[in-house]
C-alpha positions in Angstrom: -5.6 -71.7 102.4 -4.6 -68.6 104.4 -2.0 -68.4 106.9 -1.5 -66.2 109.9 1.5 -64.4 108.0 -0.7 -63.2 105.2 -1.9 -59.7 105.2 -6.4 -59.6 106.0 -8.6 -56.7 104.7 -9.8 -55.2 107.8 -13.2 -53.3 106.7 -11.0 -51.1 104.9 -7.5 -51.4 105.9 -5.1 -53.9 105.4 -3.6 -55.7 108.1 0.1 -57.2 107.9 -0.7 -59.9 109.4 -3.4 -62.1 111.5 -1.7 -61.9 114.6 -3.1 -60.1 117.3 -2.3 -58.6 120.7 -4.5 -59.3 122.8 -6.1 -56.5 125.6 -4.2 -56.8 128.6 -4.4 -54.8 131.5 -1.3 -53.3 132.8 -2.2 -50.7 135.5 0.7 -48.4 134.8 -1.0 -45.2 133.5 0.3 -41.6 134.9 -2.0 -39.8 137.2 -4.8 -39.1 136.3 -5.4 -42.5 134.0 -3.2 -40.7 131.6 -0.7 -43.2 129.0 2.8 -42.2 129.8 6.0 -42.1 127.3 6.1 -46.2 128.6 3.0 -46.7 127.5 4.3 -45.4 124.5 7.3 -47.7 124.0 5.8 -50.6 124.7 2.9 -50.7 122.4 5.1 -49.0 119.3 7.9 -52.4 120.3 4.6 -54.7 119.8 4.1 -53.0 116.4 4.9 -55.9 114.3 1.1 -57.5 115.4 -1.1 -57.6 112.5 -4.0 -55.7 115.3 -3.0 -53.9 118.9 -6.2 -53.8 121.1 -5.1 -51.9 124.1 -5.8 -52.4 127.4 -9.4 -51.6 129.4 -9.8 -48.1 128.8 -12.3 -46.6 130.9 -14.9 -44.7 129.3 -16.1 -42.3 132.4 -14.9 -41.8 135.6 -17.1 -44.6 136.9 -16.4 -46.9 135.0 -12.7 -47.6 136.5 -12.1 -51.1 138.3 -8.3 -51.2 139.0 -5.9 -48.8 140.2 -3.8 -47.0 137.4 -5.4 -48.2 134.9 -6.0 -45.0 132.0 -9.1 -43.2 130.3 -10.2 -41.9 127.1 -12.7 -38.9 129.1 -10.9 -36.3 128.8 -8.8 -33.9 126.9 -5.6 -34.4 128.7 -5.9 -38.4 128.5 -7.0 -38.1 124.3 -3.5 -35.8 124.4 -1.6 -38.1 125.9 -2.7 -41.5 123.6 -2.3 -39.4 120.5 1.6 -40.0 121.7 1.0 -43.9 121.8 -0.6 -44.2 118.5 1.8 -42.1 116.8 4.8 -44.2 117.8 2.5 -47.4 116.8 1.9 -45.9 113.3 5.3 -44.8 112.6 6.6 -48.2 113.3 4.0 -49.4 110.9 1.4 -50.8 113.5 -2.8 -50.6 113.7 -4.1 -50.3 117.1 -7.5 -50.1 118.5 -8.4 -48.8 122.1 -10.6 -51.1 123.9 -13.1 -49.2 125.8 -13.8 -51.1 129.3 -16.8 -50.1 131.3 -15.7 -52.2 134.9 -19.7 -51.5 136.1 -19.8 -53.9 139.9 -15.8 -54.8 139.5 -13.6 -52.1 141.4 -14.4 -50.0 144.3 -15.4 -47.1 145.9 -11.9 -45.9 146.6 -10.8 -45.8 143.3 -13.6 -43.6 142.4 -13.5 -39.7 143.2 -16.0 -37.6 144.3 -17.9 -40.4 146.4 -18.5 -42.1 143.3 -20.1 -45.6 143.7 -19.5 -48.6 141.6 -22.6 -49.3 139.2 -24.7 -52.3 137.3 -27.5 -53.6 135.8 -28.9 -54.6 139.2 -27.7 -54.3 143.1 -25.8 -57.8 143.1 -22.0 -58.1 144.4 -19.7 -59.6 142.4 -18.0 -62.4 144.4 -14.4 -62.1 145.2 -11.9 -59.0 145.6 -10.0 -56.0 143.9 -6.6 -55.0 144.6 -5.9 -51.3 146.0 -3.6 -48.6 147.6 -5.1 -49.7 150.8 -5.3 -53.2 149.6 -7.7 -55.9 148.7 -10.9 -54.9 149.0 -14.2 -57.4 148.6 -16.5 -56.1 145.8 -19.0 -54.1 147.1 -23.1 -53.7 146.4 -23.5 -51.5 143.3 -25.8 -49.4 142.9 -28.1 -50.4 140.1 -28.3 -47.9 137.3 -31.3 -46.2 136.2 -32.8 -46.3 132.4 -31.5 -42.1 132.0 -28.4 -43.3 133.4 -28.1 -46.6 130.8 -28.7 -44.0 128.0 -26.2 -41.8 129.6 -23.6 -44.5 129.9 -24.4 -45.6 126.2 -23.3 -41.5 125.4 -20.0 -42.7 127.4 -19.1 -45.1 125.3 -19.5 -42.7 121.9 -17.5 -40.1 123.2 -15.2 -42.1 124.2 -14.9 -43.6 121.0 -14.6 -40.2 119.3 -12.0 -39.6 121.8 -10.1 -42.5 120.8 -10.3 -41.4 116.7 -9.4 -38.0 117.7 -6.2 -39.4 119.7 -5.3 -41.1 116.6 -6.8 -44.6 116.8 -7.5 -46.7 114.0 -10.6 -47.8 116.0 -12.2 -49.3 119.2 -13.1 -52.6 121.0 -15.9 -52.7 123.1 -14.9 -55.0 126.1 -18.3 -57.5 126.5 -16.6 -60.1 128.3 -14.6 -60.7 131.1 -17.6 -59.9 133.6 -17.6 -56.3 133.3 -20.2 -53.8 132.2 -21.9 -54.9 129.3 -21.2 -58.6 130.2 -23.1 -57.7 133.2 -26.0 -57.1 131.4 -25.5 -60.3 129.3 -25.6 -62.7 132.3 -28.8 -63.5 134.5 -27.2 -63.7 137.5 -26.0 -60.1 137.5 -29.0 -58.8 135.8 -31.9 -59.0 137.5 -33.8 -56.4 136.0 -37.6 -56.3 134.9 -37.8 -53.7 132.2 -36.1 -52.6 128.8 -32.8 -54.0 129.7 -33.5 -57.5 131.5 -35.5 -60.4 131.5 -35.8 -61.9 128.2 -32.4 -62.6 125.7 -33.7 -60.0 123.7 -34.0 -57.2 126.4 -30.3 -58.8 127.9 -28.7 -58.1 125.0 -29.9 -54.5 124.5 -27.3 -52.7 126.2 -24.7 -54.2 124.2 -26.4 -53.6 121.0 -27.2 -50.2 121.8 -23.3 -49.2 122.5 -22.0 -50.6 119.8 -25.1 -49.2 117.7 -24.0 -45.5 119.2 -19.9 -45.9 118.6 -20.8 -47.2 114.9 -23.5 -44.0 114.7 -20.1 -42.2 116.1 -16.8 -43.4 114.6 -18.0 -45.8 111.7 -18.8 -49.6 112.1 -15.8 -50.0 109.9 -13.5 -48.8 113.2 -15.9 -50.9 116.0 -15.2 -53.8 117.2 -16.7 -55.9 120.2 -14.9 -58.9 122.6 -17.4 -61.1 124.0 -16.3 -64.5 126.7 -19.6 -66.7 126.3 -19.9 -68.8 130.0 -16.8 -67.1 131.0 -17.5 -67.2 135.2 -14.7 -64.3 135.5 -16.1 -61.4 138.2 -18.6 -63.6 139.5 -20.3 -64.0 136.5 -23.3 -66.8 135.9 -24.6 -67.8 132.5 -25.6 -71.2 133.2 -27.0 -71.1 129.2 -24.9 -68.7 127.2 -25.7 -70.1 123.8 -29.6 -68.2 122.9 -27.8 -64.9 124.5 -24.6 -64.8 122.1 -26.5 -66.6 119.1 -28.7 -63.6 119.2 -26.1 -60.9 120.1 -24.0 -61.8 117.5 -26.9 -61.7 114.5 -27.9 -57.9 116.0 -23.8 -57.1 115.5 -23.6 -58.4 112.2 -26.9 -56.2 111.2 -24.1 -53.4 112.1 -21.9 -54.5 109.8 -19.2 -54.3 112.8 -15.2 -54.3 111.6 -14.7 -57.5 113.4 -16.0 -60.2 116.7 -13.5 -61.4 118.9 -14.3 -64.7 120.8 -12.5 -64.9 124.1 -12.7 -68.6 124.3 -13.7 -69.7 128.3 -14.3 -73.8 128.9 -15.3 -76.3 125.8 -17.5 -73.5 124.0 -15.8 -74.5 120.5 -19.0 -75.9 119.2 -20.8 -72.0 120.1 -17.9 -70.1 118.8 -18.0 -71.9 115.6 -21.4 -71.3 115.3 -20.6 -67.2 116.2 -18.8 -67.3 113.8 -21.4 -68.7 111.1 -23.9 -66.1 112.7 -21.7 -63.1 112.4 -20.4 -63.4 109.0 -17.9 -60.5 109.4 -14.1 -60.7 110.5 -13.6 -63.0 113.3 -11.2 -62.7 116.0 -10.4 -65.6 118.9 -8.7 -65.7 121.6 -9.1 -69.6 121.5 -9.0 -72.1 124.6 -6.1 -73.3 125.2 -3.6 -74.7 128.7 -1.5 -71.7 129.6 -1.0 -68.8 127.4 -2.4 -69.1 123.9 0.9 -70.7 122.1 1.9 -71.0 118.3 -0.3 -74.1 117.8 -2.8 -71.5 117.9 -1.8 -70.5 114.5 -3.8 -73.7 112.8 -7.5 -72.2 113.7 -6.3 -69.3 110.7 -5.6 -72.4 108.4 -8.4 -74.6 109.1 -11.0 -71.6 108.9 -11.9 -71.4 112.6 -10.8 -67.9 112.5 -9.4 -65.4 110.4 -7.5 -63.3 113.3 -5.6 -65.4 116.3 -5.0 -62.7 119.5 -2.4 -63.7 122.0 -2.0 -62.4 125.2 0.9 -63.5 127.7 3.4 -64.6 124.7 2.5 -61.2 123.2 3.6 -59.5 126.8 6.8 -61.5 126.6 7.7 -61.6 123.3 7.2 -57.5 121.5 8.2 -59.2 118.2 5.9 -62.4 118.6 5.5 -62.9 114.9 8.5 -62.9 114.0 9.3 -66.0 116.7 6.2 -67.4 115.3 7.6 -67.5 112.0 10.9 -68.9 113.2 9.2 -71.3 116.1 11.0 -69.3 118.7 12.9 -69.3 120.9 10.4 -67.5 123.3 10.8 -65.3 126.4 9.1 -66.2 129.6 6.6 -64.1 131.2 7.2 -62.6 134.4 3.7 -63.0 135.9 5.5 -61.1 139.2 4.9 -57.6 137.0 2.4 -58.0 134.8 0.5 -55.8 137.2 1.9 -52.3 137.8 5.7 -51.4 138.5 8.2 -50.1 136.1 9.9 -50.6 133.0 10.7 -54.1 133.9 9.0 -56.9 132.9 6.5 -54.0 130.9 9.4 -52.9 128.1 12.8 -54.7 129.0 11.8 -58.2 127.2 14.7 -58.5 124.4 13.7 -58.9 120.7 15.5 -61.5 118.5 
């Protein structure tokens, strides 16, 4: 029986552990969307994690939904992540950048240039984003054409080589959460009627194809790719989620991806156990849970439900998380107050043991 203390071959590379940070978003980049010497810090202090996945890193300009949030698309943002994963490796650590397209979620005056936010089809998300000039409701996007798909797909590859060339050990592509590619997963955002919409099989193109184009890029041994079946987050309705991830996850497994990571939304155990059967690969889950995923998490690695458990608040909180795990705590509390832009507080002042 395996344990989340014992070390996992990750396509390759050995992991200490199978305890994960989870993405989180932070909104604290530089200007620019550029990781700063806090970004820095506070991954290298989280270190101890078998697996980092970083934050939503935006792939193109376009594809930014929050303020502050960073990029891997261009040369001054690859510079400034090769000083992140430096500090990570020398304090022993693996981290992968998680490449986040926000398509509808966002607005306007985030974007330069009189940028507009895009999607599969011209359907506002429900709800709003925060701003400098604060909240704002989601507006129409403007749906993207079948050059412009393709050219978004390109986005994601270069970004991906972006990341490899900053020094990351690989990527996540971020298919959950209602953004981009989850977009194009759900019926009620995509309403298209050719290549990319319709049936599960032309739904699940887009997602296929970016993950086929980082493999082709960076090696399906560094791809990864975070999906939330059901999850109703941005607006989001799958009222059937089952034939769409059933299928997705079969096409990713013909890949031979580096790993799948559930984000568990709602009673879905029954589907993710059945993901997991149809993937085959190294599976990550973010499981259901009340709260922040806790340490009773740790049994879905001993029962077989997963071979890799990701926390995200306790992670936040706590930067040497297994270690408390080990010892059953104690466990700082998170400060949902800054989880969202600010400082160094509540971002790199939680104490270690």
């Amino acid at each position: 029986m395996s344990t989340a203390f014992d070390p996992i071959d990750l396509s390759g590379r050995t992991l200490r552990n199978r305890i994960a940070m989870a993405p989180m978003t932070r909104s604290r980049a530089g200007e620019g969307g550029v990781a700063t010497e806090l970004t820095a810090e506070y991954y290298a202090q989280r270190a101890s994690a078998g697996l980092i996945v970083t934050e939503g890193i935006q792939p193109s300009v376009v594809g930014q939904g929050y303020p502050d949030t960073p990029g891997l698309h261009s040369a001054e943002q690859v510079a400034a992540w090769r000083k992140v994963t430096d500090a990570v490796h020398a304090a022993g650590g693996t981290i992968f950048a998680q490449l986040m397209h926000a398509g509808r979620v966002g607005h306007p005056v985030l974007l330069p240039d009189g940028l507009i936010n895009v999607a599969p089809s011209p359907v506002a998300a429900e709800g709003q984003v925060y701003t400098a000039e604060g909240p704002k409701d989601f507006i129409t996007p403007r749906e993207l054409t079948g050059d412009e798909i393709r050219a978004t797909v390109a986005d994601f590859a270069a970004a991906a080589r972006g990341a490899v060339d900053a020094g990351f050990d690989g990527v996540e592509l971020h298919g959950a959460n209602g953004y981009l590619i989850h977009q194009f997963l759900a019926p009620g955002s995509n309403h298209r009627t050719d290549a990319w919409g319709g049936t599960v099989e032309n739904r699940i193109r887009f997602a296929v194809e970016a993950a086929a184009a980082v493999a082709a890029e960076i090696g399906a041994h560094r791809t990864g790719f975070r999906v939330s079946p059901g999850n109703p987050a941005n607006g989001i309705s799958e009222p059937d989620p089952e034939p769409v991830y059933t299928a997705l996850a079969k096409e990713l497994a013909a890949l031979d991806l580096a790993y799948l990571h559930v984000m568990e939304v709602g009673d879905v155990r029954e589907l993710t156990v059945r993901l997991r059967r149809d993937f085959g690969g190294t599976f990550v889950l973010n499981p259901r849970s009340e709260g922040p995923t806790g340490p009773d998490a740790l049994a879905l690695i001993e029962d077989g439900t997963a071979d890799i458990i990701t926390f995200g608040a306790l992670f936040l909180a706590n930067p040497d998380l297994p270690a408390r795990l080990r010892t059953e705590g104690p466990y700082n509390t998170p400060d949902r107050a800054t989880y969202y832009g600010g400082t160094e507080k509540g971002y790199t002042d939680y104490a270690a043991l």
